[in-house]
Structures are given as structure tokens and as C-alpha cells.
C-alpha positions in Angstrom: 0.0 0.0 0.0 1.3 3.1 -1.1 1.7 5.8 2.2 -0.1 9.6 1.4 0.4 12.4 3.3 -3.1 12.0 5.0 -2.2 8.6 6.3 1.3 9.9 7.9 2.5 13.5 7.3 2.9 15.5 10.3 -0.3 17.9 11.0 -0.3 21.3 9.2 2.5 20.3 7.6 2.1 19.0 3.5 5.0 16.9 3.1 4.6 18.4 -1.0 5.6 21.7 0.6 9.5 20.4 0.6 9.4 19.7 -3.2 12.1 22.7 -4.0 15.6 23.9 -3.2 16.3 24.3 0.8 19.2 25.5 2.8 20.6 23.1 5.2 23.1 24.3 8.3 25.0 22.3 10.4 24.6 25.2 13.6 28.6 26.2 13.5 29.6 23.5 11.0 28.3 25.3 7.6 25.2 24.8 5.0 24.9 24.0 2.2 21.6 23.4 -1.1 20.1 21.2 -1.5 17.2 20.0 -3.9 14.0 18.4 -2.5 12.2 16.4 -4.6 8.4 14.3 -4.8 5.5 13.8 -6.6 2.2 16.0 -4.6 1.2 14.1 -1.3 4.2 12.5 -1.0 5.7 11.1 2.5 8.7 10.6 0.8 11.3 11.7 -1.6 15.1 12.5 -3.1 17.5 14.8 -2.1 20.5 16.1 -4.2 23.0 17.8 -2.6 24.9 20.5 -3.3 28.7 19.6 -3.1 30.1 21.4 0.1 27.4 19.9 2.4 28.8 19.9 6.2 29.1 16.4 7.8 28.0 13.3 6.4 24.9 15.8 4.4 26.5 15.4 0.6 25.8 11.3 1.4 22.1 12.9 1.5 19.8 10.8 -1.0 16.1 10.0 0.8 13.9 12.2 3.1 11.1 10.9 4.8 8.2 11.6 7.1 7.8 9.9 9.8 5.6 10.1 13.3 8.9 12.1 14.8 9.0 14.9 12.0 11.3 14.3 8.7 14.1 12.2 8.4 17.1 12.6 6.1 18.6 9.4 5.2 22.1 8.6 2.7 22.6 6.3 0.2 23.1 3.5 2.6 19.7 4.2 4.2 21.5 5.5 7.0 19.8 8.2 9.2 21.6 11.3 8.7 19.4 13.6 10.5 15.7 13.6 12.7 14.2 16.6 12.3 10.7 18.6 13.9 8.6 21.2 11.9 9.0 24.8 13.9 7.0 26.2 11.0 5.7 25.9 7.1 9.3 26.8 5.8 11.7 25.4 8.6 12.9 22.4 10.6 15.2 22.1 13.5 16.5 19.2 14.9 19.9 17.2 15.3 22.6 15.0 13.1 22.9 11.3 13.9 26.0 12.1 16.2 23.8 14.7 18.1 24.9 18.3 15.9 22.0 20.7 15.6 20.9 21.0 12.2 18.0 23.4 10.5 16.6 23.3 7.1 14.9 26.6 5.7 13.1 26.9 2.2 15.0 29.6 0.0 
């Protein structure tokens, strides 16, 4: 069964609002762009990264929602990243080895 965003995307949040180019920062460890991408309603999708990404970040390939807020994942399917919604056009949360990270729409 294919997942929609009414079955899992976290409330008052349309997971088809990420489709688009984002900054991501790594809080004292530089940002980097990167492209979100996904068909409308999506709870999932691909992420190319900019080269330059702080971290493990230019790995970044999959983003997710899940019941914890959006997840960035690498090639390996590795969690890069858990992230909250703190509004329509941002996310805060931390790295797998516990950095802050926040994601803002450009």
C-alpha cells in the first residue's frame, strides 16, 4: 500500500511543501543546497546535494516523514538527521551524532 500524506504527514505540515531547493546548516559547522524532490502528497522523496554539504549531508539521498517529524537518510539508508517542523518553511533538529541541524526553504 502506497503511504499519502493523509495517512502519515505530520499535521499542518504537507510533506509536497518540501518539493524545491532548501538551505541546510549544520549550527557552526556550515550549510549547504540542497534540492527536495516528490510527486504531490508524497511522504517521501530524493535529495540532491549541493557539493560542500557539512558532515556526512553530501551522502544525503532519501527524506522521509515519519511520526517524529522528517528524516534525512544517505545512500546507505542510513539516518543522517531527525528533524521537527517549527513552521511551514523550517525544521530544527539534530545530526545522527547529536549536531543541531535546520533546514529553511529559500
Amino acid at each position: 500500500m502506497v503511504q499519502t500524506a493523509a495517512m502519515n504527514a505530520v499535521p499542518g505540515f504537507a510533506p509536497s511543501s518540501l518539493a524545491g531547493k532548501w538551505t541546510l546548516e549544520l549550527v557552526g559547522g556550515g550549510s549547504c543546497v540542497m534540492n527536495f524532490t516528490a510527486p504531490p502528497d508524497a511522504v517521501e522523496g530524493t535529495i540532491a546535494p549541493a557539493s560542500g554539504c557539512p558532515y556526512d549531508f553530501v551522502a544525503s539521498r532519501k527524506w522521509s516523514f515519519v511520526t517524529g517529524g522528517l528524516v534525512i537518510r544517505n545512500h546507505k539508508a542510513e539516518k543522517l538527521a531527525q528533524l521537527s517542523p517549527v513552521g511551514p518553511d523550517r525544521y530544527e533538529g539534530r545530526s545522527s551524532d547529536g549536531q543541531e541541524v535546520t533546514l529553511s526553504c529559500q
